[in-house]
N, C-alpha and C positions, 0 to 999 in steps of 0.2 A: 840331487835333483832339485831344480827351483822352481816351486809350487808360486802361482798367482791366485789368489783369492779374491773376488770383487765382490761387495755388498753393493747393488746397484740403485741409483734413485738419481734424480731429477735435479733436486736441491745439492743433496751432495750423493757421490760416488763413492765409497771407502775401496781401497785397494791393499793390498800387503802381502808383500813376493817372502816365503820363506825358504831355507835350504834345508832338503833333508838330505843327510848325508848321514850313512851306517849308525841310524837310529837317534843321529841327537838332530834336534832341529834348532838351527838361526834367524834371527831375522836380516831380512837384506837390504828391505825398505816399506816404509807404511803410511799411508797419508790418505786424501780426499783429493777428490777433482770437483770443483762448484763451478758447475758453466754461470755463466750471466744469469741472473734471474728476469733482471728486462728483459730478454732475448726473447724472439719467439723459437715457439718448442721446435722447429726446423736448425735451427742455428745452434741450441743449445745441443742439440742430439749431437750436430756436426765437432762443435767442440768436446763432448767426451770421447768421443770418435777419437780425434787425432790425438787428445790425450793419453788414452789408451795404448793406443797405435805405438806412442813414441815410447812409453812406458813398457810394450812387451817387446821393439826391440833394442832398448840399455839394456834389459834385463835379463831376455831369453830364458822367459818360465817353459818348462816340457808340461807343465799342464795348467789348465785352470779353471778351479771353483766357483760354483755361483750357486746362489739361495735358490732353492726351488719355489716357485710361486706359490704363496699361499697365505687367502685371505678369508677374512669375515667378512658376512654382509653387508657390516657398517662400515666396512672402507672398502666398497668397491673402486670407488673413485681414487683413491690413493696408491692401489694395485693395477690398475690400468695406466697409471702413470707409471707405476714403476717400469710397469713393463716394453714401456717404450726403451729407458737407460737398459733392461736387460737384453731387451735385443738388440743392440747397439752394441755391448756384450757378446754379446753370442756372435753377430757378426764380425767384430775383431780376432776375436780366438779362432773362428774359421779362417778368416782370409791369410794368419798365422799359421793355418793348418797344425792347431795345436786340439789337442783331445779336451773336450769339455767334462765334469762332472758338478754335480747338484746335489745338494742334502737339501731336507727338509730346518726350517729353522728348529725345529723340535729337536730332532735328531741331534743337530751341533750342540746346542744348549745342555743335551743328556749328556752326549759323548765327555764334553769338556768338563762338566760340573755338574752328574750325577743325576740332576732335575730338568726335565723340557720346560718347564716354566719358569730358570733363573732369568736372574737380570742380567741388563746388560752391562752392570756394574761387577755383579759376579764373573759374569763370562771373561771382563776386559781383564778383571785381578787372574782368572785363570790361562789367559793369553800369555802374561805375564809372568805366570812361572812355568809353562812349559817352554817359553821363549827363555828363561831367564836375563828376562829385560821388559819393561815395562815405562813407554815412555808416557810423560805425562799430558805430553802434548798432541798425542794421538786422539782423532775423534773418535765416538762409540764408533761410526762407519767405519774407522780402518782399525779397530779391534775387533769388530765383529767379520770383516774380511778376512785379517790374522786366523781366524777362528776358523773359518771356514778351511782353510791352507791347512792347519794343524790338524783338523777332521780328518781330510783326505791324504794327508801323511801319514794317519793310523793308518787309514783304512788299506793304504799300498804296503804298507811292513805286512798286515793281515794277510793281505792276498797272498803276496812270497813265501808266508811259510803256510798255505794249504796244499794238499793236495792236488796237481794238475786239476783242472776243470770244475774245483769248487771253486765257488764265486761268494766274495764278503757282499753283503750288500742289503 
């Protein structure tokens, strides 16, 4: 199954499609999408849009991740931004009619490497051996997407072996 993972933002978008297939996972493809920064914020939305757009159909992910929203006081403003690129986001994965899920960043950061408060340098070396491959020219946005895909691939092997009607989560 090919998992989409999107770390969404303004400046840059990180993206990174994985395969999970009978518990080993690959990578398929990993990068950033940086609209225009001249752009006004109309234009720029419309270009991660069709980035997106053309990104889930080469790739035809069955599902895809995104960062749950969450901030500090001191970056309000940097969270109301985001959340424009995430619903942009959110909008493509629908009109895809692909299932959305969301972890917290705490969550992934624990999941992958033990601590909700590693870095993202940590995270990206741990991307990197659950991928076994670590490219070097991936931005922290599309290791921390990576990251995001690898989260939600545990969490689908989890589900399969519980019980009918218990829920990972």
């Amino acid at each position: 199954m090919v998992i989409l993972g999107i770390d969404p933002g303004l400046q840059a978008t990180g993206y990174g499609f994985i395969d999970a297939e009978g518990g080993q996972l690959s990578i398929v493809i990993a990068g950033d999408i940086r609209p225009p920064r001249e752009e006004p914020l109309a234009e720029r939305l419309g270009f991660l849009h069709r980035a997106l757009s053309k990104l889930m159909q080469r790739h035809r992910p069955r599902a895809v991740v995104l960062e749950k929203i969450f901030t500090h006081h001191a970056h309000v403003t940097t969270a109301a931004l985001m959340a424009h690129a995430r619903g942009v986001a959110c909008l493509v994965t629908q009109q895809h009619g692909l299932p959305l899920a969301e972890y917290l960043p705490t969550h992934v950061k624990k999941s992958l490497t033990g601590s909700g408060a590693a870095s993202k340098d940590q995270v990206a070396r741990m991307v990197g051996q659950w991928l076994n491959h670590l490219e070097p020219s991936w931005s922290r946005d599309a290791t921390d997407a990576l990251a995001l895909a690898i989260v939600h691939a545990h969490a689908q092997r989890a589900q399969r072996h519980l019980p009918e009607g218990m829920v990972v989560g």
